[in-house]
C-alpha positions as CSV (number, residue, x, y, z in Angstrom):
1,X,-92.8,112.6,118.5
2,X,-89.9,112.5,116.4
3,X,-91.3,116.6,114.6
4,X,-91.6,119.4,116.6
5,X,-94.5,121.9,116.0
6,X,-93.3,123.2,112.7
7,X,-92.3,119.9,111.1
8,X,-88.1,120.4,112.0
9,X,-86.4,117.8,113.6
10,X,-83.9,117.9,116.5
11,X,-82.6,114.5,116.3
12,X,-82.5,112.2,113.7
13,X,-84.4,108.7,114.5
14,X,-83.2,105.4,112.6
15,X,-85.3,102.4,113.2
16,X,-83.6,98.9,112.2
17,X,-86.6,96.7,112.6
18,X,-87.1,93.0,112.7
19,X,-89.8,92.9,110.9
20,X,-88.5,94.0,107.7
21,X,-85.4,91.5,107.8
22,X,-83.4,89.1,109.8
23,X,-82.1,89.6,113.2
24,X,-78.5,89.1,111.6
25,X,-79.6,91.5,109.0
26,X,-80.7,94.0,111.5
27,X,-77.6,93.4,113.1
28,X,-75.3,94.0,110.4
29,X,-77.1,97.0,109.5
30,X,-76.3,98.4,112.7
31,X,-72.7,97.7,112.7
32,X,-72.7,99.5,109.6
33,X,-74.4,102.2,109.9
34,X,-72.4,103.0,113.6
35,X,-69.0,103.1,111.2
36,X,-70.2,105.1,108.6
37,X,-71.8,107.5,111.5
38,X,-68.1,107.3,113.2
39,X,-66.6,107.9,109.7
40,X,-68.6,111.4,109.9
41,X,-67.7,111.9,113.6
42,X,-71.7,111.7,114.2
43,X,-71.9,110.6,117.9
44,X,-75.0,108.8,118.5
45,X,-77.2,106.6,121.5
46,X,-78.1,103.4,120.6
47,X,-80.7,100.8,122.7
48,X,-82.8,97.6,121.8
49,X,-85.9,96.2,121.7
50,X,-87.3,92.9,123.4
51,X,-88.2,91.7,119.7
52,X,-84.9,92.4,118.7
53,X,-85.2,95.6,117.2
54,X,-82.9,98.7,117.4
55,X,-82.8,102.0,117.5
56,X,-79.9,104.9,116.6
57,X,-80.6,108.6,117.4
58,X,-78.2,111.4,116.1
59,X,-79.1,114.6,117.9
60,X,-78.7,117.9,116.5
61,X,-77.3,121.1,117.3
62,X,-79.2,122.4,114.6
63,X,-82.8,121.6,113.6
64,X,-83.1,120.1,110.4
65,X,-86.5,120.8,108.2
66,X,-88.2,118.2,107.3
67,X,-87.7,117.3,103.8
68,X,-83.8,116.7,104.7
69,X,-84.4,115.2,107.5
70,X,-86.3,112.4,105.7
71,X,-83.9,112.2,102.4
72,X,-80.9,111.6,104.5
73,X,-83.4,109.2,106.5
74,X,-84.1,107.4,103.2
75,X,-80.8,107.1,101.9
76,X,-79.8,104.9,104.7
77,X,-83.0,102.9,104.2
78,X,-81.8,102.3,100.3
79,X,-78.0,100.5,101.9
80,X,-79.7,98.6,104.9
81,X,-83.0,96.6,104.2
82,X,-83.7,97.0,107.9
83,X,-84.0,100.4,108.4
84,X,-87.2,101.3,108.4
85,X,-87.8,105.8,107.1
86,X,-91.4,105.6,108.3
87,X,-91.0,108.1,111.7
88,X,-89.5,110.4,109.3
89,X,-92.1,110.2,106.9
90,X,-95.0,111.6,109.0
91,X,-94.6,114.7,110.0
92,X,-98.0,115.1,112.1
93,X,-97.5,111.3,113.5
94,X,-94.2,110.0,113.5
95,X,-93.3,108.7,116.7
96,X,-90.4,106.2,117.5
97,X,-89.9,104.7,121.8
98,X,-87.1,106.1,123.3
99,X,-85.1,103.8,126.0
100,X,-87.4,102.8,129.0
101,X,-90.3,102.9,127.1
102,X,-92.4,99.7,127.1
103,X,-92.0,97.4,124.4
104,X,-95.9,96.9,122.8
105,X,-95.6,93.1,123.3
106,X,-95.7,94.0,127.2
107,X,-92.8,91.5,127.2
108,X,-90.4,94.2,127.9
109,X,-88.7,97.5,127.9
110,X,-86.6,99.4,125.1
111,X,-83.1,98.9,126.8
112,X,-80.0,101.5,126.2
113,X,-77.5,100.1,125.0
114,X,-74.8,103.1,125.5
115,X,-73.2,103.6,128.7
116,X,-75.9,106.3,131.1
117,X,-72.6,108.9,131.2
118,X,-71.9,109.0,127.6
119,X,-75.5,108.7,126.3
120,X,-76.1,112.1,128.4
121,X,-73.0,113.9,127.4
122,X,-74.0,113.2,123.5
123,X,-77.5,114.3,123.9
124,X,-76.8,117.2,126.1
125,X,-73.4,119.0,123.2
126,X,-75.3,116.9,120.2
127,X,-73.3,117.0,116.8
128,X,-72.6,120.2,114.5
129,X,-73.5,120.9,111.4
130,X,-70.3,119.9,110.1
131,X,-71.4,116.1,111.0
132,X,-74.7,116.1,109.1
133,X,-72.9,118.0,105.8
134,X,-70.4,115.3,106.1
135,X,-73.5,112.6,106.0
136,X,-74.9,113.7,103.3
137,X,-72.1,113.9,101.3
138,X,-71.2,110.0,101.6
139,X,-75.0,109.5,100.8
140,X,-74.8,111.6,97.8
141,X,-75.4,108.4,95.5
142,X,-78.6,107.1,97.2
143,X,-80.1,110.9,97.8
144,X,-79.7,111.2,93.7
145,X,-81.7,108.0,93.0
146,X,-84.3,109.4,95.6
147,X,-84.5,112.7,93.6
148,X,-84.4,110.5,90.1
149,X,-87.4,108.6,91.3
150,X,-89.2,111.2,92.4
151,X,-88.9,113.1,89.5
152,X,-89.5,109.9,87.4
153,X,-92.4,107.9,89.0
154,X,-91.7,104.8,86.9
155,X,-89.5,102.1,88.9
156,X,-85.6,102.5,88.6
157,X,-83.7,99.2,88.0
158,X,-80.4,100.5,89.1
159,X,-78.7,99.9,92.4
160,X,-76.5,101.7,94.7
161,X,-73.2,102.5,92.8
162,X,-70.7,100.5,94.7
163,X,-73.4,98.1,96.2
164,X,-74.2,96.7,93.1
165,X,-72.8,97.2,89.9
166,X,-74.9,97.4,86.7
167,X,-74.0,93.8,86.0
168,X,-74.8,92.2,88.8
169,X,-78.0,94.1,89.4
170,X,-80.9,91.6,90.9
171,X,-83.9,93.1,88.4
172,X,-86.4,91.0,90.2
173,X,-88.1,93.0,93.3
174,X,-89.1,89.9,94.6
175,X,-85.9,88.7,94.7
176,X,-84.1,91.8,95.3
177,X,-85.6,92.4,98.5
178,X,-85.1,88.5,99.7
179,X,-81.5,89.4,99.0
180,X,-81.6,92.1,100.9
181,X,-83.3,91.2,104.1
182,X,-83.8,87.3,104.2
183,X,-87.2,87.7,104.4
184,X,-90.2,86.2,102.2
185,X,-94.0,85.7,102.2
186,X,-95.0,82.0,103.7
187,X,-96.5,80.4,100.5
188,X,-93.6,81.8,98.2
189,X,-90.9,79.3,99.4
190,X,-91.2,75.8,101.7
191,X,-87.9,76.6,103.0
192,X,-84.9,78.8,103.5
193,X,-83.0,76.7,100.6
194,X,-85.7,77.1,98.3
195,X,-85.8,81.1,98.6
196,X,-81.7,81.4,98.5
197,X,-81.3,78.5,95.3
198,X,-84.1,81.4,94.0
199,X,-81.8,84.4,94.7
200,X,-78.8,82.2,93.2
201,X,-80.6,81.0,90.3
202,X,-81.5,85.0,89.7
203,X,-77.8,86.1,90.3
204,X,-76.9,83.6,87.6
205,X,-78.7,85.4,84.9
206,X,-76.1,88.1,85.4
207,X,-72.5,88.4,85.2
208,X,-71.8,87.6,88.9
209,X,-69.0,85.8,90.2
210,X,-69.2,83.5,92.9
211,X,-66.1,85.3,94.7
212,X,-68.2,88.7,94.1
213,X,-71.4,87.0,96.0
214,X,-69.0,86.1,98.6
215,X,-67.7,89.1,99.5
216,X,-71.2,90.7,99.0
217,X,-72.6,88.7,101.6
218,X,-72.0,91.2,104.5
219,X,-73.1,94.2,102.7
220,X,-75.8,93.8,100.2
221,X,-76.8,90.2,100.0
222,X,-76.7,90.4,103.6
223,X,-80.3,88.6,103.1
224,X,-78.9,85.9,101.6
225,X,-76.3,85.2,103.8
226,X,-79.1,84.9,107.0
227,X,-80.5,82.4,104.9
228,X,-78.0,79.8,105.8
229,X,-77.6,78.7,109.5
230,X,-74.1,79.6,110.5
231,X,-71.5,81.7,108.1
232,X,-69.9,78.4,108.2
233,X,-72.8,76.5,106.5
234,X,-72.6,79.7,104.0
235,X,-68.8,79.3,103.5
236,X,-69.6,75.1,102.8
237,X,-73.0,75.1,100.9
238,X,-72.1,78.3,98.9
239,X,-69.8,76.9,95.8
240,X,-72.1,74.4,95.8
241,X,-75.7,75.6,95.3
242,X,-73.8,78.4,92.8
243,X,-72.8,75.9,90.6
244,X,-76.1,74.0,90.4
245,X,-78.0,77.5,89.9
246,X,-75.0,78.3,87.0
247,X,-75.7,75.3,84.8
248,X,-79.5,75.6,85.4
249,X,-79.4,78.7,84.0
250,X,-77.0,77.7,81.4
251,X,-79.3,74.6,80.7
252,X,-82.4,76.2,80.7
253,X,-82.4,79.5,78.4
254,X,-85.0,82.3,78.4
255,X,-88.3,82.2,76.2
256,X,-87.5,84.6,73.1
257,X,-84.3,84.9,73.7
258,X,-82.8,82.8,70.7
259,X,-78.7,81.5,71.5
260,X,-79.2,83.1,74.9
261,X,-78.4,81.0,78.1
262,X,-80.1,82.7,80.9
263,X,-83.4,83.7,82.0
264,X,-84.4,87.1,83.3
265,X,-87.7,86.3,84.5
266,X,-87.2,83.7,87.1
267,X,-88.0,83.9,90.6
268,X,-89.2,80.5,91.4
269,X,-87.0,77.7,92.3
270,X,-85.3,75.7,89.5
271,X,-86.5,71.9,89.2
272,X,-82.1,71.2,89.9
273,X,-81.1,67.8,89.7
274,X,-77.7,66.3,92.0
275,X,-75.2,65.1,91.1
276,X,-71.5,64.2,92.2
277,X,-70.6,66.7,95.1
278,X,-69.7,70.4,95.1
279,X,-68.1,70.0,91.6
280,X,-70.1,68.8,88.5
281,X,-66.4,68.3,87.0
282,X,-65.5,65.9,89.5
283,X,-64.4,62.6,88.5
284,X,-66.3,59.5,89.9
285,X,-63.0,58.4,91.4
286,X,-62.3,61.7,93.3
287,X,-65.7,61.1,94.8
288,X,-65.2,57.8,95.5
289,X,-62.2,58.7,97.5
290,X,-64.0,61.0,99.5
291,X,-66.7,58.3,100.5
292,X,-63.5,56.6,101.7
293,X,-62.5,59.1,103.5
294,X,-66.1,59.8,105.2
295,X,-65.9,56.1,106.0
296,X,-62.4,56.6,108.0
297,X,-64.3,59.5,110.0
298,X,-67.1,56.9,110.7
299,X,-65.0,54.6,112.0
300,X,-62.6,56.6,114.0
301,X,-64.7,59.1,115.4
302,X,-68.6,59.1,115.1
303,X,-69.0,55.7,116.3
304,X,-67.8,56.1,119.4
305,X,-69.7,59.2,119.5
306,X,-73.0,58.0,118.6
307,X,-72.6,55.1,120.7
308,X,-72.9,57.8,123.5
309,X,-76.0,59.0,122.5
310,X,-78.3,56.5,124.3
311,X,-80.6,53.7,123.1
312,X,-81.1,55.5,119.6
313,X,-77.0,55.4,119.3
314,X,-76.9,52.1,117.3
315,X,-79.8,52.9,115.1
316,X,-78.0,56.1,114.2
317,X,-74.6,54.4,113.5
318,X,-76.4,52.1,110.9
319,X,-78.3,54.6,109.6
320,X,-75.2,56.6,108.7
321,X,-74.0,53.5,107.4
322,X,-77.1,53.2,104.9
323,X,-76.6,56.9,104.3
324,X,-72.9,56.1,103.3
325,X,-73.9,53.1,101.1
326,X,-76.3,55.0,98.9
327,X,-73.6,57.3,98.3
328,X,-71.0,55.0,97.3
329,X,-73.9,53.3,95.0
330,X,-75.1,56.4,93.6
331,X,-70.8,57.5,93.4
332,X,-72.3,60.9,94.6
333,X,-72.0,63.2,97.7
334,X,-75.8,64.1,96.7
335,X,-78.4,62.1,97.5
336,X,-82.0,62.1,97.4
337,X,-83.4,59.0,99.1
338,X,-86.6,58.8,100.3
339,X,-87.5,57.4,103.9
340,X,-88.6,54.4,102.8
341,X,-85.7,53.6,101.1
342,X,-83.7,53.6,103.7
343,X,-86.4,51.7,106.0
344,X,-85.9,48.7,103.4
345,X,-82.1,49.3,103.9
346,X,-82.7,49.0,107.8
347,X,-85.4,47.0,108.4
348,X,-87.5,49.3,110.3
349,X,-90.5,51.7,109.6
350,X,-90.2,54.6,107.6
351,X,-91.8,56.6,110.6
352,X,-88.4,55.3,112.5
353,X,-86.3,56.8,109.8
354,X,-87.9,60.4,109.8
355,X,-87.5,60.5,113.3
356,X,-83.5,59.8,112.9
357,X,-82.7,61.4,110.3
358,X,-82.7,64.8,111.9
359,X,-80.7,63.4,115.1
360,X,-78.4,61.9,112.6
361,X,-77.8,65.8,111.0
362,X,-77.2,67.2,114.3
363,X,-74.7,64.7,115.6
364,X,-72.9,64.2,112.5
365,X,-71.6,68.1,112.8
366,X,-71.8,68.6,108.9
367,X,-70.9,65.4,107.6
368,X,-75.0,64.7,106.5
369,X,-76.6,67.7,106.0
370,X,-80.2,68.0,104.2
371,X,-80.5,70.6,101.6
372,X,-83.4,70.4,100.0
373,X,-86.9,69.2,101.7
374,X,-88.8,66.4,99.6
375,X,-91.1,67.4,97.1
376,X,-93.7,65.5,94.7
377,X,-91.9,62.3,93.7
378,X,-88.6,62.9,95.0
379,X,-87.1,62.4,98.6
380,X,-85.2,64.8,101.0
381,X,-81.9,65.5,99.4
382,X,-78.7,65.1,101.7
383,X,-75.0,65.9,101.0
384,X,-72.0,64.6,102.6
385,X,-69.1,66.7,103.0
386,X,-65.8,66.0,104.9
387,X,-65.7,68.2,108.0
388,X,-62.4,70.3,108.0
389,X,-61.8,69.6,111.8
390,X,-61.6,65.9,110.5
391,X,-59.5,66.0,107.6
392,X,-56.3,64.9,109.0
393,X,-58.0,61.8,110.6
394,X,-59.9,60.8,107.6
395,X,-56.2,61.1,105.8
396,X,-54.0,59.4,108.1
397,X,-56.0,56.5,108.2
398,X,-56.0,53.4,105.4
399,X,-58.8,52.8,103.6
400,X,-61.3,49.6,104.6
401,X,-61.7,46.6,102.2
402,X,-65.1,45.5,101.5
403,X,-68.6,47.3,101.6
404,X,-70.8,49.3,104.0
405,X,-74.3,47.8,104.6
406,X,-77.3,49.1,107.0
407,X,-78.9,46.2,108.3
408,X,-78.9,43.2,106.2
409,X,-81.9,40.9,106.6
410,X,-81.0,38.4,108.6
411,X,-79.7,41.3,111.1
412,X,-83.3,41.9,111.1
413,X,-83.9,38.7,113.0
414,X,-80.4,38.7,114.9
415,X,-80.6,42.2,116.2
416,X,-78.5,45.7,115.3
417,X,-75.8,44.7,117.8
418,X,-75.1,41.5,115.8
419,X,-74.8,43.8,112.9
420,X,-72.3,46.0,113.9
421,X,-70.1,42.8,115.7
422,X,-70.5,41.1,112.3
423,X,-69.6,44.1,110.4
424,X,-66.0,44.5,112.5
425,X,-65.3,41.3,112.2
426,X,-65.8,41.5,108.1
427,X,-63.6,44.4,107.8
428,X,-61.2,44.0,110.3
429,X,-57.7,44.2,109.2
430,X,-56.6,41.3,111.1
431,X,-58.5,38.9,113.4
432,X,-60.2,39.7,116.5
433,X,-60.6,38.7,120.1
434,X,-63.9,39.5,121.9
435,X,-62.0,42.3,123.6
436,X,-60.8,43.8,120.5
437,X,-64.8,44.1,119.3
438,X,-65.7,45.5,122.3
439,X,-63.6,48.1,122.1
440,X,-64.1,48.8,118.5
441,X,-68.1,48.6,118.5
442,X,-68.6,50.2,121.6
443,X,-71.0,48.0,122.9
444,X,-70.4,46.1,126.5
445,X,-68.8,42.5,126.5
446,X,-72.3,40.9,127.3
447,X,-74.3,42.0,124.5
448,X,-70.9,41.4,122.2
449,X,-70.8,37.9,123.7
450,X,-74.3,37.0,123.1
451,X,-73.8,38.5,119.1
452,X,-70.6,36.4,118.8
453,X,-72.9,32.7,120.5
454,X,-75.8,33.9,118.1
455,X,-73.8,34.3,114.8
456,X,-71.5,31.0,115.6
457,X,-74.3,29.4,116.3
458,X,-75.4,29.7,112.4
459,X,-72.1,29.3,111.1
460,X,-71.9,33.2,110.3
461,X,-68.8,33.5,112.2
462,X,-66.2,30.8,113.1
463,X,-63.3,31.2,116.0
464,X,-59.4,30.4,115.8
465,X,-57.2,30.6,118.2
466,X,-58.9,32.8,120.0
467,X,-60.1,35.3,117.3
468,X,-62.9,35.5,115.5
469,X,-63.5,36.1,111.8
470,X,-66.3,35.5,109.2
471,X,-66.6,31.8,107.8
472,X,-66.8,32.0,104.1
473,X,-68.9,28.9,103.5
474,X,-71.9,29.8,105.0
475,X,-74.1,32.7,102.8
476,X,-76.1,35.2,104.7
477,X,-79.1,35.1,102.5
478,X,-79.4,31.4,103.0
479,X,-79.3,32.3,106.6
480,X,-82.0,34.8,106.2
481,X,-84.3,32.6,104.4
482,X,-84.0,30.1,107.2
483,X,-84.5,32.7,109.9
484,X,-87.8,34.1,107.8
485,X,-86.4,37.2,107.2
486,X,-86.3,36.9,103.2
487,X,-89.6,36.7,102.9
488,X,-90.2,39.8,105.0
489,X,-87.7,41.8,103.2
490,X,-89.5,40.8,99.6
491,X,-93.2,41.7,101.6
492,X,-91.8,45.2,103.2
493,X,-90.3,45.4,99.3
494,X,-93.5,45.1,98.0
495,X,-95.5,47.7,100.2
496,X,-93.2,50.1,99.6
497,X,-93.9,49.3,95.7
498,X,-97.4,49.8,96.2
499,X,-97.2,53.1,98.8
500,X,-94.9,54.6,95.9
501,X,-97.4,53.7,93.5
502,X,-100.5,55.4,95.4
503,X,-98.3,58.1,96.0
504,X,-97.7,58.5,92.2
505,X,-101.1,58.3,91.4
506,X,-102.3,60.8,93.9
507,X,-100.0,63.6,92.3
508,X,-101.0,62.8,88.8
509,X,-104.4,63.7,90.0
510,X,-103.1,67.1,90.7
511,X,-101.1,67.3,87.8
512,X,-103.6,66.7,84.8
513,X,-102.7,68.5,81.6
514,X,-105.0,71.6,81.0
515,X,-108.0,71.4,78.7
516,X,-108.2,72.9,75.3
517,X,-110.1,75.1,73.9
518,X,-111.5,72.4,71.4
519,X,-112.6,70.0,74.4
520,X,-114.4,72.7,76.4
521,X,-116.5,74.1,73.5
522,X,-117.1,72.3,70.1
523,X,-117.8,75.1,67.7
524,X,-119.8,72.7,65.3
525,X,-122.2,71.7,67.9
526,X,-125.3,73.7,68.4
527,X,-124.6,75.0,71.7
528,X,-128.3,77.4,72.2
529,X,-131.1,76.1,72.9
530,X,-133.7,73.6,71.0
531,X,-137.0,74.2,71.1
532,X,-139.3,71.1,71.8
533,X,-141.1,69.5,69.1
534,X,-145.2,70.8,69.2
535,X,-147.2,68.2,69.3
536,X,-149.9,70.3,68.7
537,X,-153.3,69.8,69.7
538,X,-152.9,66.2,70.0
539,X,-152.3,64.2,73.2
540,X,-148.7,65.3,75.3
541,X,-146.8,62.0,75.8
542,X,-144.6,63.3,78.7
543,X,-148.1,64.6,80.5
544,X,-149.4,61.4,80.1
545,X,-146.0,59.9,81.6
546,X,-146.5,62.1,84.6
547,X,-150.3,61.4,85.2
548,X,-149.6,58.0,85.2
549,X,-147.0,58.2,87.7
């Protein structure tokens, strides 16, 4: 029991849970709170739980009452979202499991995480007075909003001064907690995006700075930060998705609020469109070059590492391909292209290309990254970026003439290897043996062999003096119509027509303008009820109906 008999507490008990925020959160909070303990030269024991979980006891030379005891404890939970006051709220049944203690998952034990020796020597000369004064006095700003709440029930709107400054104060509760902790109800947000683009999006209304956000990240946004994989997804996606939330809010302003540009009342994500990479203000050409540049990285470096990936290596390298070509159509680093899509790029079934698409992510280390899950009629949105441990290839290297295709459809017939032989010879710089396309495909010299027989074989390629290289006079979709393969790109073509079209239909059940109040009730029709007419004495025609039935 954390209270002794008459309600005064020996040591004081700080729970950072996992179920009131992230384990990074928790974490954090932990880190944090062991400085600003060290700051007051409060020694403390610290251990964890199996869930993740952790605990911080302060003992006491002197019992504190209560109601101090609890405001301090409160405080804290006001800075860190994980920290959860409720031991310290019940005096008759506030309990908290010390190291050793079974964890109630029975998968494990509270472990200490301070050496034996020193946790005994703090809990045996425990921490003056002097300690707890000091404390109290660096909480002084969060124990006077305590005391301004309880003396004024309704809901404060400010934040902790230094925390968050009146500006930049999240006004949402919602929102403000998501911040905080990272955490959100199931059926509020699909996905982690959608719950951060919400908190951005919110931010936005205020004066914020995206520098300010930054460096908030490890204190009071914490939340928001765990809501991105790594810090260095955070450091990447960051500008980005704060930009896009900006001009939403700038585009979109509040109901009532004539001239005004932001909205105060949002805590749903914003319908954002893409467009053009991290910058809105950057130039088609700028983007273009960085397609070029993704295109060097491709070439020089994740071929040669998807080809090590196994059988599902050359389906990845022209999937990246297709992934590049919409791209350099679109002239965006955004893209939001459906599954099918890229099937009719490929050839293959949409089923194949949700199955790669994630593999494709995790080899690609950044390059293809999905940021937004699919949603009514539009796709799964992907952006490229130029990983910084591949800039100086991707600059060192000349450009490629010519385009960047998937699979073409008379590769459907020919096979993938024939695409990528084909596609080396196109845009090689200067002619190439069969030695020089093994070694820049990747693929072994039989398969490159049998390409090369295949593709000579219908005058796709032609060989001089030794070196191969693409014959001009022969056109591909000619060969594809001869091989079939025309026909069953215009037939896959016009499934997918027909799939989208189902697909359209089925949502616009679901998103049928509401009725008015004129079509539910017409007030010039008698709506009560009629009497029927009396026939009177006279014979009843509908009894005579029913007896002659």
């Amino acid at each position: 029991m954390v209270h002794g008999p008459d309600g005064s507490v020996a040591t004081l008990c700080l729970d950072l849970d996992t179920s009131k925020a992230r384990q990074s959160v928790v974490d954090a909070d932990a880190a944090a709170i062991a400085s600003m303990l060290d700051s007051c030269e409060l020694r403390f024991v610290t251990d964890h739980s199996p869930s993740g979980g952790r605990h911080i006891y302060i003992p006491l030379a002197r019992r504190l009452p209560a109601e101090e005891a609890r405001e301090i404890v409160e405080a804290l939970g006001l800075r860190f979202a994980s920290l959860d006051p409720g031991p310290h709220q019940n005096i008759t049944d506030g309990c908290i499991r010390p190291p050793g203690s079974p964890h109630k998952s029975g998968a494990g034990h509270q472990e200490l995480d301070t050496p034996l020796s020193q946790a005994y020597d703090v809990l045996k000369t425990r921490n003056p007075e002097a300690g707890v004064q000091q404390l109290q006095r660096v909480l002084a700003d969060s124990i006077r909003i305590l005391r301004e709440r309880r003396n004024n029930p309704a809901p404060l709107l400010t934040l902790l001064p230094g925390r968050m400054t009146k500006s930049t104060a999240v006004k949402n509760p919602v929102l403000r907690n998501i911040a905080r902790t990272g955490t959100y109800a199931k059926g509020l947000y699909t996905s982690p995006s959608e719950a951060r683009m919400a908190v951005l999006t919110h931010l936005a209304n205020t004066s914020a700075s995206l520098p300010e956000i930054q460096q908030r990240l490890s204190t009071d946004l914490s939340g928001l930060a765990s809501l991105y994989r790594t810090p260095k997804d955070a450091d990447r996606l960051l500008p980005y998705e704060w930009t896009k939330a900006s001009r939403w809010v700038a585009e979109n302003p509040a109901p009532g609020a004539p001239g005004r540009k932001t909205s105060l009342n949002y805590d749903t994500e914003p319908a954002l469109t893409h467009s053009g990479g991290t910058n809105p203000d950057r130039s088609a050409a700028s983007v273009l070059h960085e397609i070029n540049d993704l295109e060097n990285v491709l070439y020089a470096v994740l071929d040669q590492r998807l080809a090590r990936t196994g059988r599902e290596g050359i389906s990845l390298r022209l999937l990246l391909r297709a992934v590049i070509g919409f791209a350099r159509a679109k002239k965006s680093l955004v893209i939001d292209v459906g599954c099918r899509s890229f099937a009719l790029e490929m050839g293959k079934h949409h089923g194949t290309i949700a199955r790669l698409l994630p593999l494709l992510e995790k080899h690609t280390e950044g390059l293809v990254e999905r940021i937004e899950f699919a949603h009514g009629r539009h796709g799964d949105v992907y952006l490229l970026t130029l990983p910084k441990q591949w800039e100086s290839t991707a600059k060192a290297l000349s450009w490629r003439k010519g385009r960047i295709f998937g699979a073409r459809p008379v590769f459907w017939a020919l096979g993938d290897v024939a695409a990528l032989v084909y596609e080396a010879i196109e845009r090689q710089r200067i002619p190439s043996t069969a030695a020089d396309l093994v070694r820049a495909t990747g693929i072994g010299r039989t398969a490159v062999d049998q390409a090369l027989k295949t593709m000579a074989g219908h005058s796709m390629i032609e060989r001089r003096h030794g070196a191969w290289s693409v014959s001009r006079s022969t056109s591909l979709a000619k060969v594809a119509q001869s091989l079939g393969m025309q026909d069953v790109y215009e037939e896959q073509k016009r499934r997918i027509k027909e799939q989208r079209r189902q697909w359209q239909a089925h949502l616009e059940r679901f998103t049928q303008p509401p009725l008015t109040e004129d079509e539910i009730h017409d007030a010039e029709k008698e709506a009560y009820y009629t009497q029927p007419p009396d026939y009177g004495d006279g014979p009843d025609p509908g009894r005579e109906r029913q007896s002659a039935a």
